[in-house]
C-alpha positions as CSV (number, residue, x, y, z in Angstrom):
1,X,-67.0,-152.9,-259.4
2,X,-70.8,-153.6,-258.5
3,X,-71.2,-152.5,-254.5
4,X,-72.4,-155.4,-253.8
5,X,-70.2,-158.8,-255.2
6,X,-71.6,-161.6,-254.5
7,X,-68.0,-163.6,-255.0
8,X,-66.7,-161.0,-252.6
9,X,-69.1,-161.4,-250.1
10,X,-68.3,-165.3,-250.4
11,X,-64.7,-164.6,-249.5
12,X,-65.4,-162.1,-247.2
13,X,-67.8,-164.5,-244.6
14,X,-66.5,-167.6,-245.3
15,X,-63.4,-169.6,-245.3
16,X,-64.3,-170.0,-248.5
17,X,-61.5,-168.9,-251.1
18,X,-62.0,-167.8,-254.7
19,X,-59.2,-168.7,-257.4
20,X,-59.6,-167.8,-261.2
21,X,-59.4,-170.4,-263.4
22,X,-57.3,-168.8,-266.0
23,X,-54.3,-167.1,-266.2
24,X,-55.5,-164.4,-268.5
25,X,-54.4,-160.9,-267.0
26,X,-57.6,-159.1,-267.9
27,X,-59.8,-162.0,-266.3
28,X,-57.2,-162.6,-263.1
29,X,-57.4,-158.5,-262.8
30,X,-61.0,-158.6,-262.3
31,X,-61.5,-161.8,-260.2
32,X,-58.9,-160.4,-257.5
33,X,-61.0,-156.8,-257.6
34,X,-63.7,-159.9,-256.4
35,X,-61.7,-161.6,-253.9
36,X,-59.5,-163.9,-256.0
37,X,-56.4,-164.6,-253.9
38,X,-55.2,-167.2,-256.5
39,X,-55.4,-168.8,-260.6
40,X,-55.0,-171.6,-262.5
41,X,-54.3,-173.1,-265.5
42,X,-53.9,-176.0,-267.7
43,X,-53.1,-176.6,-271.3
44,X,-57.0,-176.0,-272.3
45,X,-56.7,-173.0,-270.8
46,X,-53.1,-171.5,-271.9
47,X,-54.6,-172.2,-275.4
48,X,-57.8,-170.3,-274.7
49,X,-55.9,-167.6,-273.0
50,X,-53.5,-167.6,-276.6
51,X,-56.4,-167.5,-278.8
52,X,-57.9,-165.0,-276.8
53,X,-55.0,-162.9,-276.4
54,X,-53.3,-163.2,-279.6
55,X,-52.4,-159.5,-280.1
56,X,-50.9,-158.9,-277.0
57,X,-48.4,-162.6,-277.3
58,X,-48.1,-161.5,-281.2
59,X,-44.6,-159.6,-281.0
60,X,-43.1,-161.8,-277.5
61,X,-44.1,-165.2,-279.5
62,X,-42.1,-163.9,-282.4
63,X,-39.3,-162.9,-280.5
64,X,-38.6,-166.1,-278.9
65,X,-38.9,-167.6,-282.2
66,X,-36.2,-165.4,-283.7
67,X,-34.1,-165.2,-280.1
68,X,-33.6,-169.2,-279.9
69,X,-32.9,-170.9,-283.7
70,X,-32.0,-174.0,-282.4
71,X,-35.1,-175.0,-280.3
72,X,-38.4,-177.1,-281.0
73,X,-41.5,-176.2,-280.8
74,X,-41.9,-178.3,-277.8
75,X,-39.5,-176.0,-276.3
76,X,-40.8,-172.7,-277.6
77,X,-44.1,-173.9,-275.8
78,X,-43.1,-174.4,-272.9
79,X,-41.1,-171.0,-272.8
80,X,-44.5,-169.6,-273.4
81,X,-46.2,-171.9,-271.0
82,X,-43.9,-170.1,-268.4
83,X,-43.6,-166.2,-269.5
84,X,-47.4,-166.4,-269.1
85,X,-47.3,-168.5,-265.3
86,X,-44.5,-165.6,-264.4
87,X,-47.2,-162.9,-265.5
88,X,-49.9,-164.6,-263.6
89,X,-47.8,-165.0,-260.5
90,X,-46.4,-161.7,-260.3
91,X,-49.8,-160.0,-260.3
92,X,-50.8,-162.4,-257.3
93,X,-47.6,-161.8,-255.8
94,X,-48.9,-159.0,-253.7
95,X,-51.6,-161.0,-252.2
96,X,-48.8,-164.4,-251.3
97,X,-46.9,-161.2,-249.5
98,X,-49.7,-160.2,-247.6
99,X,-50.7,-163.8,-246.6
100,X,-47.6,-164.8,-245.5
101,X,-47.4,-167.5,-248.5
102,X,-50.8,-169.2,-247.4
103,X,-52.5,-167.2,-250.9
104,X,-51.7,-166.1,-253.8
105,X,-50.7,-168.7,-255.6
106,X,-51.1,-169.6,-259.2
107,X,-51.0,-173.0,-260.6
108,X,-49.2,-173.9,-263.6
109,X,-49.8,-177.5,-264.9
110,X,-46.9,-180.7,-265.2
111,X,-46.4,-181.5,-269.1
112,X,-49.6,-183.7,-269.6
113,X,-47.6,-186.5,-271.9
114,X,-46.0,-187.5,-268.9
115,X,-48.7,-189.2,-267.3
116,X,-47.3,-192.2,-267.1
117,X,-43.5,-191.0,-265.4
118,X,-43.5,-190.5,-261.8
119,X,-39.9,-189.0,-262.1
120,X,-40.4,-186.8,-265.1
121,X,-43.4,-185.4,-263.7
122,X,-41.8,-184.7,-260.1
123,X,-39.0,-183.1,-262.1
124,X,-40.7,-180.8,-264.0
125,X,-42.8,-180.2,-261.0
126,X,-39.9,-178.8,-259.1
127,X,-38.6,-176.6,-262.4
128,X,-42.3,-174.9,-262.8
129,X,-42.3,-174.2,-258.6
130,X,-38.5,-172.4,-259.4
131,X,-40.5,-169.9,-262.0
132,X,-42.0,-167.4,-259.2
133,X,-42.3,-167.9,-255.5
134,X,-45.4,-168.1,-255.5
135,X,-46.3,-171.0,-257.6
136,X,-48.4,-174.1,-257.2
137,X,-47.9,-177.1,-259.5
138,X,-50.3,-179.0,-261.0
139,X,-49.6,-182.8,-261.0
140,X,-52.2,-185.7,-262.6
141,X,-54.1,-188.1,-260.0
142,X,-52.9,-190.8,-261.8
143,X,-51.0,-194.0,-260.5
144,X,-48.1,-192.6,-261.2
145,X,-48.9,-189.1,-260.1
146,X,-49.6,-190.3,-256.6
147,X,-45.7,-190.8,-256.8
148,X,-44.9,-188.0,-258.1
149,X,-46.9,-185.7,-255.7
150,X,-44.9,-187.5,-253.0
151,X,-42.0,-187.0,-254.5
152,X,-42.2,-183.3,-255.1
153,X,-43.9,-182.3,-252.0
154,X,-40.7,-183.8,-250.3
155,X,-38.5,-181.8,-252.6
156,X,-41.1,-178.7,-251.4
157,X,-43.4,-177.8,-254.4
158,X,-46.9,-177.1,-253.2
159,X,-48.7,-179.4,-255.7
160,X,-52.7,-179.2,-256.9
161,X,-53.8,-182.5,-257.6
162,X,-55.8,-182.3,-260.7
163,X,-57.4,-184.9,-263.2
164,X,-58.9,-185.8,-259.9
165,X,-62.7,-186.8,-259.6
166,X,-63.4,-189.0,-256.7
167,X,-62.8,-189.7,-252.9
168,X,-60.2,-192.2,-253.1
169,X,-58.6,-189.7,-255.9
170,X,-58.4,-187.8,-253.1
171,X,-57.5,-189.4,-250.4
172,X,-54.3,-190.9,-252.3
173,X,-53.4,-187.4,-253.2
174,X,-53.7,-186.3,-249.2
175,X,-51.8,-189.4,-247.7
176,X,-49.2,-188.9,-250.7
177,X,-48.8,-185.4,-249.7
178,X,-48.6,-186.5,-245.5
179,X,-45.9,-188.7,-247.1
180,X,-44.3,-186.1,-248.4
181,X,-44.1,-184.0,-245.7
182,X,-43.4,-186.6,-243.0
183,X,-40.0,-186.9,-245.2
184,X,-38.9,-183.3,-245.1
185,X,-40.0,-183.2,-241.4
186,X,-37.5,-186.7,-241.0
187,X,-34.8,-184.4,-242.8
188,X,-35.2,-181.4,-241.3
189,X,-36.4,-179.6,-243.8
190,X,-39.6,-177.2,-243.5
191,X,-43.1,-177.7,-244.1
192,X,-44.8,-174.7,-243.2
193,X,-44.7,-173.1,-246.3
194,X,-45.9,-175.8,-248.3
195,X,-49.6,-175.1,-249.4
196,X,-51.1,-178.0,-251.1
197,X,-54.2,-178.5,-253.0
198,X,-56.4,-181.3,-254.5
199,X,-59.1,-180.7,-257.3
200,X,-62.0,-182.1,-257.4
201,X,-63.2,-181.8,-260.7
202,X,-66.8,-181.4,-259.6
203,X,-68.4,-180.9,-263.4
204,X,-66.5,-183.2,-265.3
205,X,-67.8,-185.8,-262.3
206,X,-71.2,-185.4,-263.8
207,X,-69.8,-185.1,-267.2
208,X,-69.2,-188.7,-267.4
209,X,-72.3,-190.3,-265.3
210,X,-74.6,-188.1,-268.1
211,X,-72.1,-189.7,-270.9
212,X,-72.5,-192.8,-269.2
213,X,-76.5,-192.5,-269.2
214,X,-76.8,-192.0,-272.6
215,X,-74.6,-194.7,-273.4
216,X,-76.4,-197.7,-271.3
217,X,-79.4,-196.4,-271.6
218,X,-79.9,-195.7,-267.8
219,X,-82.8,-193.2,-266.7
220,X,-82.9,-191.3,-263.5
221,X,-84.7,-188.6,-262.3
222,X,-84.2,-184.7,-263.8
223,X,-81.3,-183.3,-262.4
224,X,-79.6,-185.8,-259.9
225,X,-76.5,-186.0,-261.7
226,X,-76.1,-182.5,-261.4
227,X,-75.3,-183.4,-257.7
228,X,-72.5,-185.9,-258.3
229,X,-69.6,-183.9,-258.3
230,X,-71.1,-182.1,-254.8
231,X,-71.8,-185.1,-253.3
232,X,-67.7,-186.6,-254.0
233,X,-66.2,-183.0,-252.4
234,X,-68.5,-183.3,-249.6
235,X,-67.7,-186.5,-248.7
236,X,-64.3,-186.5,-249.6
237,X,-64.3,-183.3,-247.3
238,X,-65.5,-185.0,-244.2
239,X,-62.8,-187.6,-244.6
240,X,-60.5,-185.2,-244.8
241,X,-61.3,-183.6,-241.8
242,X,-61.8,-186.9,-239.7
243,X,-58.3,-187.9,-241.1
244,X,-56.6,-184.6,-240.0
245,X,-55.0,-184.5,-243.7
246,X,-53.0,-180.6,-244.5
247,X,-54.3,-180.8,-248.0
248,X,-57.2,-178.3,-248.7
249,X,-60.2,-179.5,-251.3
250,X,-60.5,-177.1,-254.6
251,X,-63.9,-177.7,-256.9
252,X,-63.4,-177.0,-260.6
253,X,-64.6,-177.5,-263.8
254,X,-68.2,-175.0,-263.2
255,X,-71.2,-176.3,-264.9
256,X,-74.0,-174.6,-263.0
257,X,-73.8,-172.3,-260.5
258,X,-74.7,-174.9,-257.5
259,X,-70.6,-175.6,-258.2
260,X,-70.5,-172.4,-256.6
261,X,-73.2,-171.8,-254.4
262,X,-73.7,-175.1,-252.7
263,X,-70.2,-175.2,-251.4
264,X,-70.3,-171.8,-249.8
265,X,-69.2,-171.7,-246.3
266,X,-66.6,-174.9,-246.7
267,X,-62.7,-174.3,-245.8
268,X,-62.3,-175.1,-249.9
269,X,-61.1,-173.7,-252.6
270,X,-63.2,-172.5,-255.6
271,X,-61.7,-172.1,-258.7
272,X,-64.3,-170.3,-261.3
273,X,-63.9,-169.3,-264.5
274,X,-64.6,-165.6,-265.5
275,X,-67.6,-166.7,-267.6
276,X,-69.3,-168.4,-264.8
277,X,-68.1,-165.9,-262.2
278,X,-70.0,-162.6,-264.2
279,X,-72.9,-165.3,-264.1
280,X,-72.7,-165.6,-260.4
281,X,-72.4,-162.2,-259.8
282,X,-75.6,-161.1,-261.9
283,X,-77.4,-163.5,-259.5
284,X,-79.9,-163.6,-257.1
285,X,-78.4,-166.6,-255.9
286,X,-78.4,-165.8,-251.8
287,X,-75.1,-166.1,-250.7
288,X,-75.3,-168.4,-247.1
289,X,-73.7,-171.0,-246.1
290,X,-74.5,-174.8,-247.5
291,X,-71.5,-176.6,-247.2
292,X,-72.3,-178.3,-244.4
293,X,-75.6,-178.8,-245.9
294,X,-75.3,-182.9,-247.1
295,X,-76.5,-183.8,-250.6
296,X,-80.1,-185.8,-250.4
297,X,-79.6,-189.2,-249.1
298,X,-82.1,-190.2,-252.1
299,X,-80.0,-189.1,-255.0
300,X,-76.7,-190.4,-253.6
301,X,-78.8,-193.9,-253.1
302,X,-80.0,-193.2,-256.6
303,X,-76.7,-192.7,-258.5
304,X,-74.9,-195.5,-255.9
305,X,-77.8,-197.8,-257.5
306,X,-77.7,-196.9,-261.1
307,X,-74.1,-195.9,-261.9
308,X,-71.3,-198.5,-260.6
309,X,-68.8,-195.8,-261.5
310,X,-70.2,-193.5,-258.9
311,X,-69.9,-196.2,-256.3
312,X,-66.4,-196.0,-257.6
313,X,-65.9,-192.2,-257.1
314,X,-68.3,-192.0,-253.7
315,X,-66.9,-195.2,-251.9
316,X,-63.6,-194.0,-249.5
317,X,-62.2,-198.2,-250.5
318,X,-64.4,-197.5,-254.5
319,X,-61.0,-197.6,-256.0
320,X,-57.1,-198.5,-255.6
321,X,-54.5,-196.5,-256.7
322,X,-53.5,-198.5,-259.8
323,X,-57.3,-198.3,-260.8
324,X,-57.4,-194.8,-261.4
325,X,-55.8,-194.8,-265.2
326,X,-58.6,-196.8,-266.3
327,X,-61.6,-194.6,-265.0
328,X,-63.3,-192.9,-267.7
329,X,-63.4,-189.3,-266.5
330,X,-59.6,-189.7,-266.1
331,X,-59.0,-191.4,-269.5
332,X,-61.6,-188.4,-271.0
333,X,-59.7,-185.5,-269.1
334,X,-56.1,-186.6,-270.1
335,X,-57.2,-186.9,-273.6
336,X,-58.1,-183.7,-273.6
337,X,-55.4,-182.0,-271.8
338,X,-52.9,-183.7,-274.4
339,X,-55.1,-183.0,-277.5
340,X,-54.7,-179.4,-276.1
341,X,-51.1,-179.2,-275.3
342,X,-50.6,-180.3,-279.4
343,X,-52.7,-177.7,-280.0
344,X,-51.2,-175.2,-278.3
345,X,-48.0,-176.5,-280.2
346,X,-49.2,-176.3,-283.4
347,X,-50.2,-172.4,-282.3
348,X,-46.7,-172.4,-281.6
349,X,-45.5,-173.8,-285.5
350,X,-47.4,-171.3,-287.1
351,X,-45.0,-168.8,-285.9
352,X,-41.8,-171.2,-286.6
353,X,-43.2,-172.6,-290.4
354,X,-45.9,-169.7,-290.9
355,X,-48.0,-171.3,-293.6
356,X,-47.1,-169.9,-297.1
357,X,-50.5,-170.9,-298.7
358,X,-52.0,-167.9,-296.7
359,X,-49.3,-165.5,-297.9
360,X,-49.9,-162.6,-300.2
């Protein structure tokens, strides 16, 4: 390791924490040489990991095929999904012991078709927290995800909140999770070792104000909606504080490295992929604090003006709770996350119904 890391130093002067955003062994191994005290993963990312990884899931893939005759390749996946959360976990597991449970954590991801279920989701929330004790479960900030994070915080899963782009994404998703808690508390039930999380997904924010400038047409000066995402986490971050909520903020979704660097020094969570983390690293980027640093006043009055769906993810009231299926970054990030998760299926198939037109 380089004597001077960069992503260590971050860790190391800040409250700042460093998660990797994969669950790949080789890339988690590195990251927590760095600092990482946590990972996690979504179906995007299980599929990149398998693709990756191939030789190394080769023989285990084949032998759940052959161990279980009667299942579906929805169930082979999902045994899968879960032999690689167990691997993940168990090399963090060291770090959750040492923290007493506050770290450590990795993050495996609610089946993405279930969007829609509030009880399905909370459900399979609770069976993913049972795979390691030191899981966190990733639950959708949809409308009927608000429910569901309730729901399973009460039955004591430490959620992440992901598919999450705005402030009142994010606010929803904290005053679900007081909810939550407020319940166990009425039943007696502990709460201190419930460690919850909400993602911000600060790139895909300006993902879908750059879509949307292309197409309406709408100019604005070079590089302002680079700032988007920032400018949601930081605000969302002060309401958070003001509020007193026991959710912590985690930025995701790196597309430059001020995803990093301007939100060093916050009591956040940063969860960077191993690409974008090397990047970092390389750097010259000074590591100080900017968190506390606000975002121009002239590009949030910029975007505010320009983009109604910024106003939407800036505003604390920009949204209710049953709007959030319809906004586009949502829509775009579910689509995804399903398209992968039939992907990752059809992975899955080849091994069940390998294809004889490639045979020799």
């Amino acid at each position: 390791m380089p004597q001077a890391s960069k992503l260590l130093e971050t860790v190391s002067r800040f409250p700042t924490d460093y998660w990797n955003d994969s669950c790949s062994i080789e890339e988690l191994t590195w990251a927590i040489e760095r600092g990482a005290v946590g990972a996690t993963t979504n179906p995007t990312i299980v599929l990149q990991v398998l693709q990756q990884e191939l030789p190394r899931w080769d023989k285990r893939i084949r032998a759940m095929v052959a161990g279980n005759p009667t299942w579906d390749e929805a169930r082979l996946t999902w045994r899968l999904v879960e032999e690689m959360a167990r691997d993940g976990a168990a090399l963090l597991l060291p770090i959750f012991e040492r923290e007493g449970g506050r770290k450590g954590r990795l993050s495996a991801q609610t089946n993405p078709v279930l969007y829609r279920h509030a009880a399905a989701m909370a459900d399979h929330a609770v069976r993913l927290s049972q795979l390691a004790p030191n899981m966190q479960v990733k639950i959708p900030a949809t409308s009927a995800g608000i429910a569901a994070i309730e729901e399973a915080t009460f039955r004591g899963v430490s959620i992440n909140a992901t598919v999450s782009f705005t402030v009142p994404q994010a606010l929803a998703v904290a005053a679900a999770v007081e909810r939550g808690l407020d319940r166990r508390a009425a039943e007696g039930l502990e709460c201190d070792s419930i460690t919850p999380v909400c993602t911000i997904m600060v790139g895909r924010m300006d993902d879908w104000l750059k879509v949307l400038a292309k197409r309406d047409g709408v100019s604005i000066e070079p590089g302002h909606l680079d700032w988007a995402g920032i400018a949601v986490i930081k605000k969302a971050h002060r309401v958070y504080q003001e509020r007193g909520y026991r959710t912590r903020l985690l930025a995701a979704a790196y597309r430059h490295h001020m995803h990093w660097s301007e939100l060093i020094g916050g009591d956040v969570v940063l969860t960077i992929p191993a690409g974008w983390a090397r990047r970092f690293e390389g750097s010259d980027i000074a590591v100080v604090e900017r968190f506390s640093r606000p975002v121009d006043p002239a590009i949030v009055e910029r975007m505010l003006e320009l983009f109604p769906d910024f106003r939407r993810a800036y505003e604390v009231e920009g949204m209710s709770v049953t709007e959030f299926d319809g906004y586009g970054a949502v829509v775009r990030t579910l689509r995804g996350f399903v398209q992968s998760y039939h992907d990752l299926q059809a992975v899955v198939r080849d091994f069940m119904l390998p294809n004889p037109d490639l045979r020799r």
